[in-house]
C-alpha positions in Angstrom: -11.9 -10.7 6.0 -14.5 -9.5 8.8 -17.9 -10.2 8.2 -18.7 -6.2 8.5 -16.7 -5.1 5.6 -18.5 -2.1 4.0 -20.6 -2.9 1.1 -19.0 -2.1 -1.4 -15.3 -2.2 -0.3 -14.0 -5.2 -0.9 -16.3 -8.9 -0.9 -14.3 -11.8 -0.4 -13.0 -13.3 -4.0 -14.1 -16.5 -4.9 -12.0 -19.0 -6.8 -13.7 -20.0 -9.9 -12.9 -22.8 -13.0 -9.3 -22.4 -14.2 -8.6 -20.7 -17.6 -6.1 -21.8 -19.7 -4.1 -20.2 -22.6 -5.4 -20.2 -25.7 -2.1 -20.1 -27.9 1.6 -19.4 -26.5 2.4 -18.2 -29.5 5.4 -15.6 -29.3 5.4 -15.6 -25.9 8.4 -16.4 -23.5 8.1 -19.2 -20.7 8.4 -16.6 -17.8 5.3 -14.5 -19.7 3.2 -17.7 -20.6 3.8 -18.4 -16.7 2.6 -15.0 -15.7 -1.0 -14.4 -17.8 -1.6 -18.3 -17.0 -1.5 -16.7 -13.1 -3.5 -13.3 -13.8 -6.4 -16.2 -15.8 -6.6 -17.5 -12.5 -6.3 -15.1 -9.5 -9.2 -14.7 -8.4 -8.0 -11.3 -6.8 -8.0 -9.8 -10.9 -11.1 -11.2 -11.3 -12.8 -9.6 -8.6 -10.6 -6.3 -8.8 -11.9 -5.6 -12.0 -15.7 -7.4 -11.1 -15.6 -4.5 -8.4 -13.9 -1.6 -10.0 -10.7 -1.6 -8.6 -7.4 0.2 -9.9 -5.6 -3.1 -9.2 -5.7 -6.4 -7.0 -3.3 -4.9 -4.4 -6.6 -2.8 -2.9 -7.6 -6.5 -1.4 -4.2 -5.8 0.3 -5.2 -2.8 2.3 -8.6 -3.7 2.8 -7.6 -6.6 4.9 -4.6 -5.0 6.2 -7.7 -2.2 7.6 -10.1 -5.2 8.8 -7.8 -6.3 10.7 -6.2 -3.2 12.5 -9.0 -0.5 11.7 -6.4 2.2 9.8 -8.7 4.3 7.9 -10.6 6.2 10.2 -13.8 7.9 9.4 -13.0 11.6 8.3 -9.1 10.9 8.2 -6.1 12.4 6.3 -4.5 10.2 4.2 -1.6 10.1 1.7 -0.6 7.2 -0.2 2.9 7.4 -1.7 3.5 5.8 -4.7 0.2 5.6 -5.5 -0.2 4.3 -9.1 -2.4 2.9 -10.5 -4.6 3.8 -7.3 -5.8 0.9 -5.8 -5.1 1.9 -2.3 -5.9 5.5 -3.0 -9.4 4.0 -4.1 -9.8 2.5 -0.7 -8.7 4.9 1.2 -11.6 7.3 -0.2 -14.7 4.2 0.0 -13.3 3.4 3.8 -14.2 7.2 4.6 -11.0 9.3 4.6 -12.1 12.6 4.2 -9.2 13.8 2.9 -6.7 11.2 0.3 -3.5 12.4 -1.6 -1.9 10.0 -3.9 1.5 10.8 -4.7 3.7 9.3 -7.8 6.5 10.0 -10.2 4.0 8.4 -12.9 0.9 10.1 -14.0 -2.4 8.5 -13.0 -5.7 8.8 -14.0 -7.9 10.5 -11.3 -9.4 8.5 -8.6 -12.8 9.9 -7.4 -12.8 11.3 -4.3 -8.8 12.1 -4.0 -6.4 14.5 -5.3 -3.7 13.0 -7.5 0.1 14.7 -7.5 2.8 13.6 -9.8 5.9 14.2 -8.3 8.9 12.5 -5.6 7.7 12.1 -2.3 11.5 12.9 -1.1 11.4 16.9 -2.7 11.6 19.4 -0.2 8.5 20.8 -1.0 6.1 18.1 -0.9 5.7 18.0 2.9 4.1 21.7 2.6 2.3 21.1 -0.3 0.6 17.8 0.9 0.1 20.1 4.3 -1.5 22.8 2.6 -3.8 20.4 0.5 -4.9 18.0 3.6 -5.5 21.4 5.9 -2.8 20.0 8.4 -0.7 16.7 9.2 -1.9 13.3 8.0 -3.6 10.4 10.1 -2.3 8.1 8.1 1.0 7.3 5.3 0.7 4.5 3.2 2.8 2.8 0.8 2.4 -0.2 -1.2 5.5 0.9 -3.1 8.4 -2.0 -4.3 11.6 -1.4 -6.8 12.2 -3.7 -9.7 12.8 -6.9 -8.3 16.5 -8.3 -10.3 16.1 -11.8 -8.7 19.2 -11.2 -6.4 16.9 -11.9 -3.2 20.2 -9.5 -1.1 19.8 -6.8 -3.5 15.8 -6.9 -4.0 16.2 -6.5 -0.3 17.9 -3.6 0.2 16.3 -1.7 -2.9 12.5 -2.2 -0.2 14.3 -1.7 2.6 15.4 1.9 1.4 12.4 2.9 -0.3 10.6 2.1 2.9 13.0 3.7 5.1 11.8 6.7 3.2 8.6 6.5 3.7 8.9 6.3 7.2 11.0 9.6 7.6 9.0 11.5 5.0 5.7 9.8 7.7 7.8 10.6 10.7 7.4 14.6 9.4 3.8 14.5 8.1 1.7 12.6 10.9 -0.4 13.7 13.3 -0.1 12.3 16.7 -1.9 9.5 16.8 -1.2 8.3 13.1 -0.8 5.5 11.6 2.1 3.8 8.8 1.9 1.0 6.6 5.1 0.2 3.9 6.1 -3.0 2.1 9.0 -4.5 2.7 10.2 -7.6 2.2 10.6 -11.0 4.4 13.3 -10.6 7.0 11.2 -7.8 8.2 12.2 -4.8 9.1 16.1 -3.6 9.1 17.0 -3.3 12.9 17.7 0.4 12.4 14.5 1.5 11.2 12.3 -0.9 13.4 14.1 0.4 17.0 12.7 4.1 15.0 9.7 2.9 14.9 9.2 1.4 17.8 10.6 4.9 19.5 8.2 7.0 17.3 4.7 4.7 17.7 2.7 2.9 20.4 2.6 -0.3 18.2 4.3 -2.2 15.3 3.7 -5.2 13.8 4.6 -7.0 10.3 1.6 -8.8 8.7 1.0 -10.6 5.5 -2.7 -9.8 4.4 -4.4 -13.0 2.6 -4.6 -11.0 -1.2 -0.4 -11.4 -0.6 0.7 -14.3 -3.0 2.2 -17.0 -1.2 5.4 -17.4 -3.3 6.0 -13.7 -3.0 8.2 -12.6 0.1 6.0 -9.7 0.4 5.2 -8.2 3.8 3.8 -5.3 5.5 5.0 -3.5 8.4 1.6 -1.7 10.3 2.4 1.1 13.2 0.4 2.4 15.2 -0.5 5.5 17.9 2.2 7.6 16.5 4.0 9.7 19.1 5.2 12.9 17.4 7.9 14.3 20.5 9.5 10.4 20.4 10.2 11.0 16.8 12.1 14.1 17.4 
């Protein structure tokens, strides 16, 4: 991460001793496997150390050092928002203006106004208008389905939820704005990438440290959106 990172939004994690289980007492191998690796990720330790919904803020906040997408004063909506780590960012980066959407409740996040509902209704455009005074500068989504282990199928199930959020971003940004959605590795799907690419000055895929190595976990990050391209 840069050097200038906000106090207060985000230090660097440190690796510390590793923790082991105490007893694996009525648990299975795949959830003996899975607290061992919470013990020692030093992203939980520091998420909850600095008061983070989650370790996935780390995610944005070098995904942002590295290509400046909260803005000062900005308009943001984060779909799929809970349990707000990325809506916490948005709001300590200096959005003016965050609205976390999810099907899930969430407990309020400072700073931002929390909706429970599907990003896809027909009303939410207007309503997410109406509460940011205008279009957004910037969409994000951190969201993923439930993975089934069928890497083809895990695929697809990314692939369409962020084809989504691009065409629900594609009708809410402001020119100018920027996108940011998980997929998985394998990138983009040609179809939606050649959209992009029509509808923003710049798109790249990136894989911010915080990412685990195993998981096949990327992010796609445009750019300079162009609102007549997208029409």
């Amino acid at each position: 991460m840069s050097s200038d990172t906000p106090k207060g939004t985000g230090a660097r994690p440190s690796r510390g001793l590793t923790v082991s289980l105490k007893t694996a007492r009525g648990r299975t191998t795949a959830s003996q496997k899975w607290l061992q690796r919470q013990l020692n990720d030093p992203y939980v330790r520091a998420a909850k150390e600095q008061g983070w919904r989650s370790r996935a803020a780390f995610k944005l906040i070098e995904l942002d050092d590295r290509f400046r997408l909260v803005s000062k004063g900005a308009k943001v909506v984060d779909l799929g928002a809970a349990p707000g780590g990325w809506t916490q960012v948005a709001v300590k980066r200096g959005a003016a203006t965050v609205a976390g959407v999810d099907l899930l409740p969430m407990d309020p996040v400072p700073g931002a106004t929390i909706l429970q509902g599907d990003f896809t209704d027909d009303a939410m455009p207007g309503q997410l208008a109406a509460l940011l005074g205008g279009k957004a500068d910037l969409v994000l989504s951190d969201m993923a389905p439930n993975t089934t282990g069928h890497n083809a199928t895990d695929h697809l199930r990314i692939m369409g939820l962020a084809d989504l959020a691009l065409h629900f971003a594609l009708e809410m940004l402001a020119d100018g704005g920027g996108f940011v959605a998980k997929v998985f590795q394998g990138g983009s799907e040609r179809a939606m990438l050649e959209q992009m690419k029509r509808s923003f000055a710049s798109v790249r895929h990136a894989k911010p440290p915080s990412s685990r190595k195993e998981s096949s976990e990327l992010y796609v990050v445009a750019t300079g959106f162009r609102s007549r391209a997208a029409s």
